[in-house]
N, C-alpha and C positions, 0 to 999 in steps of 0.2 A: 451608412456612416463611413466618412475617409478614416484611415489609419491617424490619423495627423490630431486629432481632436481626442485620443485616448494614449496620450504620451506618458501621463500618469500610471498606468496599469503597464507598459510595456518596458518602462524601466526608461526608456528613453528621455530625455530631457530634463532629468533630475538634476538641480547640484547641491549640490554640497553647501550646506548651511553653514558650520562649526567647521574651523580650522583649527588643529591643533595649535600652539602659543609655543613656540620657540625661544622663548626666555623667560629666565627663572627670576621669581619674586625674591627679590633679596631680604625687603624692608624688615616682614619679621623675623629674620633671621639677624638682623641687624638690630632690631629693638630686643631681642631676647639677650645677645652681647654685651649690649649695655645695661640693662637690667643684671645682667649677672656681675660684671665690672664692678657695680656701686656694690652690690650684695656682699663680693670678697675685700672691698674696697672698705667696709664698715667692719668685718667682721676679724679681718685679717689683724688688726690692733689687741684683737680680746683671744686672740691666743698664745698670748704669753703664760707665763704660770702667775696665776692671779695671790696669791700671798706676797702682801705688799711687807718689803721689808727695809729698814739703813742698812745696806750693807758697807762693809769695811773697804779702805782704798789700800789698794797693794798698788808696786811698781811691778810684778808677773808678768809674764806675757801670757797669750791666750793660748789656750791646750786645744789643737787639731784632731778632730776628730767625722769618723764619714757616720758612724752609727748615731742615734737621737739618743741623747740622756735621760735617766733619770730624774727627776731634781726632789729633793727632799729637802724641806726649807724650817729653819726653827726660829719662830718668831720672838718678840721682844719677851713674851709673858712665858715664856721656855714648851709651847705647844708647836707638835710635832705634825708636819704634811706629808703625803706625799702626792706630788704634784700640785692636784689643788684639794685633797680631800685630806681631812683632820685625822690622823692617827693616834694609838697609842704607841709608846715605845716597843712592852712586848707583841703589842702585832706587827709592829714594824718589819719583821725579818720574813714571817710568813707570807706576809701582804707582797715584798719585793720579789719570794719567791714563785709565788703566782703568774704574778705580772711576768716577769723575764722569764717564767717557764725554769726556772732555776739554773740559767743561764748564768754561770761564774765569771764570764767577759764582759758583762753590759758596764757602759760606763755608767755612771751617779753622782751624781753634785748634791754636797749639800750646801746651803745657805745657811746662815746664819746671821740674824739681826746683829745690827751692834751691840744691843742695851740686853745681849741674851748673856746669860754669864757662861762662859769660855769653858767650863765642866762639861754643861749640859750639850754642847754642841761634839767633845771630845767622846761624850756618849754615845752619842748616835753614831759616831764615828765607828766607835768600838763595837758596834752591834754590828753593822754594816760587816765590818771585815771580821767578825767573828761567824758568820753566818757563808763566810770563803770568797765574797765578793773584791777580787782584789783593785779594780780600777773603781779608787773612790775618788774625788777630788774637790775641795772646798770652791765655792764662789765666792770671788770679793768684787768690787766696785774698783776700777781702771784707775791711773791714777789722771787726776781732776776729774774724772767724773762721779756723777751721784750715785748710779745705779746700771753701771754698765754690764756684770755681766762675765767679767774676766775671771779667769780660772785658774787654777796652781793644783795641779796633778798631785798627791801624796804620793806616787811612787819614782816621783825624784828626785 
C-alpha cells in the first residue's frame, strides 16, 4: 500500500471544516434594546406618586433640590399618604422615620387637595416638624397649570 491512500490516519490532508465567524451578531442585542425601550417607555408615566389630587396654583418658583423627596399627599376626604400607601396620622412620624433612617435633612413635600380643609394639611405639617424634620415644603400647582408640581419651601 502507497502512503498517499492513508492521508486520513497521518494527519496529512485534513482541513479544516468550521472557521471561526468574525463578526458579531447584533440583531438580538438590538431586539432585546427595543423590547426594553417600549418596557421603560410604558412604565416610566406610572411613576409618579399615584394619589391623584386639585392642587392649588401658586406664582412660586420651583425649589432645587439634588436629593428625591418625600411626598406626603392629603387628599380631598382629609386621608393621609405617604407616597402612595394610605397612612394614619399617628404612624405618620414613625413610618417617615423608618424610611429616611431618621435622617433630619431629607426633603418632604406635602400636598394637599384643594377641597382638603387647610387645618388638616397644617397638621401634618406640624407633625412633620414636630418629629425634627426641618426641610418640609408644601406642593402647589404652577401658575396656569393644572397639576404641575411647584413647590414653596416653608423655611423661607
Amino acid at each position: 500500500m502507497d502512503a498517499n491512500n492513508y492521508k486520513a490516519f497521518t494527519g496529512k490532508g485534513r482541513r479544516r471544516r468550521h472557521t471561526q465567524m468574525s463578526e458579531i451578531n447584533v440583531t438580538p442585542f438590538v431586539d432585546v434594546m427595543l423590547v426594553l425601550l417600549i418596557v421603560f417607555m410604558v412604565t416610566a408615566p406610572l411613576l409618579t406618586v399615584g394619589v391623584p389630587l386639585e392642587l392649588p396654583n401658586t406664582k412660586a418658583a420651583t425649589v432645587q433640590g439634588n436629593d428625591e423627596p418625600l411626598v406626603i399627599s392629603v387628599d380631598g376626604e382629609g386621608r393621609l399618604f405617604l407616597e402612595d400607601v394610605e397612612v394614619m396620622l399617628e404612624n405618620l412620624v414613625p413610618k417617615l422615620q423608618a424610611v429616611t433612617g431618621a435622617k433630619q435633612d431629607q426633603r418632604i413635600f406635602v400636598r394637599g387637595d384643594t377641597n382638603v380643609n387647610y387645618g388638616r394639611v397644617l397638621e401634618v405639617m406640624g407633625e412633620i416638624h414636630d418629629a425634627g424634620f426641618k426641610r418640609v415644603a408644601m406642593v402647589s400647582a404652577g401658575p396656569g397649570t393644572a397639576r404641575s408640581g411647584t413647590t414653596q419651601d416653608s423655611n423661607q
